[in-house]
C-alpha positions in Angstrom: -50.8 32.8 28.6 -51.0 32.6 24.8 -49.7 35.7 24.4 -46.6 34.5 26.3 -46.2 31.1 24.4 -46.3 33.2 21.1 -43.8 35.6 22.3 -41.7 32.3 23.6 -41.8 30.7 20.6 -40.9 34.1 18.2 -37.8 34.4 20.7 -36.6 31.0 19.8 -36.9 30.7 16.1 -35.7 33.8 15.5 -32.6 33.4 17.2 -30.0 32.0 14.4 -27.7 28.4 15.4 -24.2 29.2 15.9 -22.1 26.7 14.0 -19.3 26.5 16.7 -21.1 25.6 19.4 -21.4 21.9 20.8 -24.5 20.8 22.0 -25.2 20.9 25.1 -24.1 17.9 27.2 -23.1 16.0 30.5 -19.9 17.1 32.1 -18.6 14.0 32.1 -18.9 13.5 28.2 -15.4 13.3 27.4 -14.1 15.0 24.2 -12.3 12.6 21.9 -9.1 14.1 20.1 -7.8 12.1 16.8 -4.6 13.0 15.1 -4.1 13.4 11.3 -0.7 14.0 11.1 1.5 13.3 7.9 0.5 11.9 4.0 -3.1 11.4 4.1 -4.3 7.7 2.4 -6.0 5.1 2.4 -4.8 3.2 5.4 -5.6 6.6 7.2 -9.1 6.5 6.8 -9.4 3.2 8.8 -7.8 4.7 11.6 -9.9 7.8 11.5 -13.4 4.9 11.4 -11.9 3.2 14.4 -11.4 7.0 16.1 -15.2 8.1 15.4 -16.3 4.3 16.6 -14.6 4.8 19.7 -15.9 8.4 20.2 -19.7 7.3 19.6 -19.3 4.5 22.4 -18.7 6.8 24.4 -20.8 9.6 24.0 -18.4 12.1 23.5 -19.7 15.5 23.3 -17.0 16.5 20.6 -14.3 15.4 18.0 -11.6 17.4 17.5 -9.3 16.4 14.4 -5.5 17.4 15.1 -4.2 18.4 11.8 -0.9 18.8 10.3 -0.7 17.9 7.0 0.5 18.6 3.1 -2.6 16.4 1.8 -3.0 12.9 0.2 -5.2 11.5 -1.9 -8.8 12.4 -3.3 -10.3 9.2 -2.4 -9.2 8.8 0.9 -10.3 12.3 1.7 -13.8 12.1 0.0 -14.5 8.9 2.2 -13.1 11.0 5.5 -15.9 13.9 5.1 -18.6 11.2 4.5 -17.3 9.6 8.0 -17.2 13.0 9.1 -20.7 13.9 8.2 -22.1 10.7 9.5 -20.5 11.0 12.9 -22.9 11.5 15.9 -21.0 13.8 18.2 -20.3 17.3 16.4 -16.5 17.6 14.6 -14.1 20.0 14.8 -11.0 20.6 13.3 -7.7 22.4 15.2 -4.6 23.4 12.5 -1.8 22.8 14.3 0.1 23.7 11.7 -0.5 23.0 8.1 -3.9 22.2 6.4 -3.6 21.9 2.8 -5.1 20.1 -0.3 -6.9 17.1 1.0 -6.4 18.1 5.0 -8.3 21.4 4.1 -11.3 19.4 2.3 -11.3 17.7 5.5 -11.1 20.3 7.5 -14.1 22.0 6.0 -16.5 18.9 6.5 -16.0 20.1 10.3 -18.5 22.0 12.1 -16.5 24.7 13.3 -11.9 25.0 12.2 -9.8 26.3 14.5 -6.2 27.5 14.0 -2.8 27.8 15.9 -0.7 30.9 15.4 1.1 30.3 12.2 -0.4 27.8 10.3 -2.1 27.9 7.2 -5.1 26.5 5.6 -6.3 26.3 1.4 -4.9 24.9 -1.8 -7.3 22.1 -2.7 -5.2 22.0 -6.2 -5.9 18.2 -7.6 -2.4 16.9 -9.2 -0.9 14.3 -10.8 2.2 12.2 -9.4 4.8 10.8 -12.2 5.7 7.3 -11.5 8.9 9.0 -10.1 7.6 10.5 -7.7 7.7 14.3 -9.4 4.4 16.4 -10.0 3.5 15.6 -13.7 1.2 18.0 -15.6 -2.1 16.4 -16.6 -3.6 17.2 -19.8 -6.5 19.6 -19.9 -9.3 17.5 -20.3 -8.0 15.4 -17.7 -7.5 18.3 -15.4 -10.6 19.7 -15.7 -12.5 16.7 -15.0 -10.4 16.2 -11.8 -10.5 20.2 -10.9 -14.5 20.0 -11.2 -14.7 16.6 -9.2 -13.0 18.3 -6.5 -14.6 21.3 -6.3 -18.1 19.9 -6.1 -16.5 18.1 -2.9 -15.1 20.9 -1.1 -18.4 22.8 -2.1 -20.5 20.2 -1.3 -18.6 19.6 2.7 -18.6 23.4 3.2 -22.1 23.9 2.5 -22.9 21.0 4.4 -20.6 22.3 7.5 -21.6 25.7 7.4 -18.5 27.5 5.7 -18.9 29.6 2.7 -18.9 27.3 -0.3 -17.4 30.0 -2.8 -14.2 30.6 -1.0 -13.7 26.3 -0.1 -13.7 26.4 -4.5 -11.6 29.3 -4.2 -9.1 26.6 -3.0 -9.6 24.6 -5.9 -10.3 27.1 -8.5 -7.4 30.0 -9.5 -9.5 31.0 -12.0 -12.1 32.4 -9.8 -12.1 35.9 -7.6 -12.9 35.9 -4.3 -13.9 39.2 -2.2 -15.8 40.5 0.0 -17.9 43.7 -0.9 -15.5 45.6 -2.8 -12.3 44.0 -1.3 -10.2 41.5 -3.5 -9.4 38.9 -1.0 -7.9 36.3 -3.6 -7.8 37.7 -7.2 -7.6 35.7 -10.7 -5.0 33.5 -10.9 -3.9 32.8 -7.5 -5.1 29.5 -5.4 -6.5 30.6 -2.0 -4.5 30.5 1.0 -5.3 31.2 4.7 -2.9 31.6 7.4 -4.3 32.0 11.2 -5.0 35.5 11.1 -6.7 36.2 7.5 -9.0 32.8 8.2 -10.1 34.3 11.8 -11.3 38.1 9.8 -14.4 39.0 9.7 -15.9 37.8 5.8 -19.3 37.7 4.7 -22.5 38.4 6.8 -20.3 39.2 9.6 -19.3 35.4 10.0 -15.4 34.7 10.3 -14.0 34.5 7.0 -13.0 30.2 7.8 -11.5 30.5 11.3 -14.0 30.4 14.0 -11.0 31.3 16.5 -7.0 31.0 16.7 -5.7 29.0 19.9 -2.4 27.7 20.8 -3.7 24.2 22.0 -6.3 22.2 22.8 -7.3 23.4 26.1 -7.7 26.6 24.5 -9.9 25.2 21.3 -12.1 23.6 23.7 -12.5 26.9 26.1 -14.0 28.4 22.8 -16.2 25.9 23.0 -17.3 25.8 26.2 -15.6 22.3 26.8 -13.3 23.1 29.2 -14.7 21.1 31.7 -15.0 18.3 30.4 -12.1 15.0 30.3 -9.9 15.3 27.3 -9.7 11.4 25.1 -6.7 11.4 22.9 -7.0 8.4 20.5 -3.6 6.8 20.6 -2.5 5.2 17.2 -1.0 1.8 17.6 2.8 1.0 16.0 0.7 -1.5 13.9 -1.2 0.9 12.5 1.5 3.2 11.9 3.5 0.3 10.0 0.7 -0.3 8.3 0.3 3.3 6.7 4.3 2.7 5.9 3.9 -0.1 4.4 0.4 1.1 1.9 2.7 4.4 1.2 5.6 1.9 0.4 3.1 -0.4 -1.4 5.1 -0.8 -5.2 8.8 -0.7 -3.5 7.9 -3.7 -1.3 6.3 -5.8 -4.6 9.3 -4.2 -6.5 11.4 -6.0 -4.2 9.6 -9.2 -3.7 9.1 -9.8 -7.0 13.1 -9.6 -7.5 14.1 -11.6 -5.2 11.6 -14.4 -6.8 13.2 -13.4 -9.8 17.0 -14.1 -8.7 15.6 -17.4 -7.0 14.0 -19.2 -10.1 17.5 -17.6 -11.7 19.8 -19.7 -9.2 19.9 -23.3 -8.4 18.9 -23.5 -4.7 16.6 -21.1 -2.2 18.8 -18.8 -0.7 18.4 -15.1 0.3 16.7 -13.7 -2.1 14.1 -15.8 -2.5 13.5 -15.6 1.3 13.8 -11.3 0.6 11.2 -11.3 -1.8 8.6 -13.9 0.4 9.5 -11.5 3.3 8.0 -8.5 1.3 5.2 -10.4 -0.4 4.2 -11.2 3.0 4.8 -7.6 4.5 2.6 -6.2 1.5 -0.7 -8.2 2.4 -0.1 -7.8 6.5 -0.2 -4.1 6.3 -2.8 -3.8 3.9 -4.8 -6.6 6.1 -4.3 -4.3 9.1 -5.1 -1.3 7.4 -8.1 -2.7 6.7 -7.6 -2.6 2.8 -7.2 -6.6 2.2 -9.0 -9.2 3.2 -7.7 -13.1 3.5 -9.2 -13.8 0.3 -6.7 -11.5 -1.9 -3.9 -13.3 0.0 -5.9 -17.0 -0.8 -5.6 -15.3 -4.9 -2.2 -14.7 -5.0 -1.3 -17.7 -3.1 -3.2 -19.5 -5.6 -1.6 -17.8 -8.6 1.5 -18.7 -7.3 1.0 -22.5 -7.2 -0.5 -22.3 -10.6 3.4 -20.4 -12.1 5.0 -23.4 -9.9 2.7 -26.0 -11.6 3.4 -24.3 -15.0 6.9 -24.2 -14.7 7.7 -27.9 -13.0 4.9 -30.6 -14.1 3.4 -29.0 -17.6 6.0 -28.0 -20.4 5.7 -24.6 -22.4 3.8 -22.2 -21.1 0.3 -22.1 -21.2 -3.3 -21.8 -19.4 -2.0 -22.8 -15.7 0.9 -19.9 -16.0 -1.6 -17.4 -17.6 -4.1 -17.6 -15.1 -1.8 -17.6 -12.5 -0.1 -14.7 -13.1 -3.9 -12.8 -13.7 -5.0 -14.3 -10.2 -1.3 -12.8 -8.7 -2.1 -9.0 -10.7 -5.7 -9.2 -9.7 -4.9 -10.4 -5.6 -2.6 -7.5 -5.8 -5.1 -4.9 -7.0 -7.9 -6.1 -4.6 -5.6 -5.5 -1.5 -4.7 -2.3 -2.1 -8.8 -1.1 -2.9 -10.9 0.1 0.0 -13.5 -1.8 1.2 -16.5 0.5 2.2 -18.2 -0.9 4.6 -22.5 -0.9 4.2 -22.0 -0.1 0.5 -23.5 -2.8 -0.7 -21.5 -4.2 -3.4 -18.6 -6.0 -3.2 -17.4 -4.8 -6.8 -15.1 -1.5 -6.7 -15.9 1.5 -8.7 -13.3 2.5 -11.0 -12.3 5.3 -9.3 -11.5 3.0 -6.2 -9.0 0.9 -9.2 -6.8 3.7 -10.4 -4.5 4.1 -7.5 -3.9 0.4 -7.4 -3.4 -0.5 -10.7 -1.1 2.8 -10.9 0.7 1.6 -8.1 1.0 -2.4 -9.6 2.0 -0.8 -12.8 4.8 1.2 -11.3 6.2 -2.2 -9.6 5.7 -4.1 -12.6 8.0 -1.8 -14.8 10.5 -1.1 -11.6 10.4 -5.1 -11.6 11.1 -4.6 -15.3 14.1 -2.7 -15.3 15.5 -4.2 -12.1 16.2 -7.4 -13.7 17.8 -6.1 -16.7 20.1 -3.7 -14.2 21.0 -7.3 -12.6 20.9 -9.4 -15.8 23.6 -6.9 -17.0 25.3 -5.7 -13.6 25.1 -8.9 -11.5 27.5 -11.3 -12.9 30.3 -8.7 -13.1 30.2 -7.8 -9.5 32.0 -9.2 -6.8 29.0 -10.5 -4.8 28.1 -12.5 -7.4 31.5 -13.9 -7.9 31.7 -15.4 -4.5 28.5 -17.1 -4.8 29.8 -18.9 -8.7 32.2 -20.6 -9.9 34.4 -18.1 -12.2 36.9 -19.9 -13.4 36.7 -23.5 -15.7 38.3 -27.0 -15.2 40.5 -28.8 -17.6 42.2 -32.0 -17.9 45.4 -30.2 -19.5 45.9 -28.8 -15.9 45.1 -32.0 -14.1 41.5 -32.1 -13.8 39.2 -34.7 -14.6 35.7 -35.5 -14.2 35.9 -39.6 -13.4 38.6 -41.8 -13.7 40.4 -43.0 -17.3 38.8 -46.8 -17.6 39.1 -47.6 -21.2 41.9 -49.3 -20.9 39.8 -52.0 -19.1 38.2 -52.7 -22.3 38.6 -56.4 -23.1 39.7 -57.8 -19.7 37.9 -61.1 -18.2 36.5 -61.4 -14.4 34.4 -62.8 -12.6 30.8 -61.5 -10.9 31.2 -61.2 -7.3 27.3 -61.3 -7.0 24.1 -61.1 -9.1 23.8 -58.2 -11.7 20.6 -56.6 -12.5 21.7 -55.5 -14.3 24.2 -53.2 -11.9 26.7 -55.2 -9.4 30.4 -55.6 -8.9 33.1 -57.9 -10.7 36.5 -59.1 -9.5 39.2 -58.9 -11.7 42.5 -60.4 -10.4 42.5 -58.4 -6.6 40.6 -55.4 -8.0 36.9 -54.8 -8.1 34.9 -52.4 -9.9 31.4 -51.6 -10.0 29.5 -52.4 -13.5 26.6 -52.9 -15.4 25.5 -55.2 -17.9 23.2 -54.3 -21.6 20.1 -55.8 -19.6 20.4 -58.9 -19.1 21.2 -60.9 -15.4 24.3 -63.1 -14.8 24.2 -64.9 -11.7 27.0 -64.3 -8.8 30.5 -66.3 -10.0 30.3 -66.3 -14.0 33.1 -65.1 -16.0 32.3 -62.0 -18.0 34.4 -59.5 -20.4 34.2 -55.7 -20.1 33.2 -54.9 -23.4 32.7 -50.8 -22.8 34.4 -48.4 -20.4 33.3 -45.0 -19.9 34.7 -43.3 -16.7 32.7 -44.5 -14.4 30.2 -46.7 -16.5 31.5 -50.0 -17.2 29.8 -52.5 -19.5 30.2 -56.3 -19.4 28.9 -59.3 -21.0 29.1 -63.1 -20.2 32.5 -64.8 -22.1 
């Protein structure tokens, strides 16, 4: 019998885990399918939270990410393989079609990728975005600091998943070589790619070189894993959360926007359209990052605040001084703190800086767009025809028959008499005509003669005879 046990036991630890396989579960454990489709950012990481949630209330034997996408940022993607890694039920990832910079440092937190016929997988490749919109080239130091940030992450979720952790920083690194044995399979100079068929070859130890299969769909990923019997979940993401990923990818247009319209507002007598424009956006900007879980109420209580302090400034105290200046730094810092994630169970409500830079990028782009839109309108505005219907383009003058008030200076000197009491305003009779007046300050009582002694339009002075 010991013999046996020992022979048991030699059988089991010798055989090696396979990374693509799910652990062995219930039938009815459903397998829980969440898209990543399009830009990948912060409002997406929220959505992938809620998707994992959902998945570990119901015991799910699987997660299988749906991917089709030309990357995103670093930080949202660093924060997606910690979710990733912390998930209960095992992760996989299926390339439906495209996996590349931070899709494929997602994709190799997962236990086990999976590719359709024609897609393609690789080039990690931090960059930096102009404030155009264009690639910009980052200066060396800069780059390196970024390239060897990266790296250590896609290393660090390979390792961690199981891949090969020198071809993930082949994706990162052109600098490096990559082969297997004696083959070249991504020389100097060149940033790895994979499509379907080169990830699914046979690499080192015998292991596929990334792929652990190629299927056309779902059903077919999950027959590789042995999951085709049980019930397919596909998390459905609601048109709230999709606006609200619009609306953190359009984050410096709509402040751009809202702050012009403020802008033309304090600039016209009146509120009109544009000031209800620029509220509209305001208001847009903190609802979707509320709902992408990026702001809270109290960024919205800041710039609410910061708002009433420039109203204070500018009606009740004259120059401009403390009340203005910390109300535009409460209005920059509420719209900062709604765009930063909040990580929940980090235990510190103070962001790192590398949580600030995409904000205050992102504020400083719709600050100087704010910039140069109102000198485009300062300079544009009053010649075009929308702004001539809403002014008054031509003058008034009294050779053409306009006048202001009434001539009354030739009242000067005439007598009458106070219809009622003047204090000092009321209204004297003179002959059958009355006319309203007013006296230097003192009162006369109702039926006293007084003499208009100073006639200005519509002011007319009297004084007791």
């Amino acid at each position: 019998m010991k013999a046996f046990l020992l022979l048991l036991a030699s059988l089991v630890f010798s055989v090696p885990p396979l990374r693509a396989d799910p652990p062995a579960l219930a039938p009815s454990a459903p397998v829980y399918v969440i898209p990543i489709r399009g830009q990948i950012e912060g409002a997406l990481l929220y959505v992938i939270r809620r998707g994992i949630a959902e998945a570990e209330q119901q015991n799910a034997s699987a997660i299988v990410l749906v991917m089709d996408t030309p990357g995103g940022t670093l930080d949202a993607a660093s924060d997606i393989v910690r979710s990733i890694q912390a998930a209960k039920p095992p992760v996989y990832t299926f390339v439906e079609k495209d996996a590349f910079s931070a899709g494929a440092i997602i994709a190799l937190a997962s236990r086990g990728i999976y590719m359709a016929p024609g897609s393609v997988i690789g080039d990690a490749l931090p960059i930096m975005m102009s404030p155009i919109g264009g690639v910009q080239e980052m200066p060396e130091s800069i780059e390196e600091k970024a390239v060897s940030a990266v790296a250590a992450l896609v290393r660090s979720a390979a390792q961690n998943a199981g891949h090969d952790p020198e071809l993930a920083e082949k994706m990162v690194r052109r600098e490096l070589e990559y082969k297997i044995g004696d083959e070249v399979i991504s020389p100097p100079g060149r940033l790895l790619t994979l499509t379907a068929e080169e990830a699914a070859r046979p690499g080192k130890e015998g292991k596929p070189l990334l792929s652990a299969g190629t299927a056309a769909d779902i059903p077919a990923v999950l027959e590789q894993l042995s999951l085709a019997g049980h019930p397919v979940v596909e998390m459905q993401i609601t048109s709230t959360e999709k606006l609200a990923r619009m609306i953190a990818a359009a984050a410096p247009i709509l402040m751009i926007i809202g702050f012009l319209g403020i802008y033309i507002e304090i600039k016209t007598p009146g509120f009109g359209l544009p000031g209800i424009l620029g509220a509209a956006c305001l208001a847009l900007f903190f609802w979707g990052h509320h709902i992408a879980g990026l702001a809270g109420m109290e960024d919205l209580i800041l710039f609410v605040a910061g708002i009433l302090l420039l109203l204070v400034e500018i009606f009740l105290l004259p120059g401009f001084g403390f009340a203005g200046i910390f109300g535009l730094a409460l209005i920059l810092v509420s719209l900062v703190g709604a765009m930063v994630r909040i990580i929940p169970g980090s235990g510190s409500w103070l962001p790192v800086w590398a949580d600030l830079q995409v904000p205050i990028f992102k504020t400083g782009i719709a600050l100087v767009g704010t910039g140069a839109g109102a000198l485009l309108l300062g300079r544009f505005l009053p010649r075009s025809r929308l702004f001539g219907r809403l002014t008054l383009s031509t003058a008034t003058a009294a050779s053409e028959g306009y006048t202001a008030a009434p001539d009354t200076s030739p009242l000067i000197g005439k007598t009458g008499v106070t219809v009622n009491q003047l204090h000092p305003a009321g209204t004297i009779r003179i002959g059958e005509d009355r006319f309203d007046v007013v006296t230097s300050g003192e009162f006369i009582d109702a039926g006293v003669p007084v003499q208009i002694i100073e006639a200005h339009g519509s002011r007319i002075v009297v004084q007791k005879t």
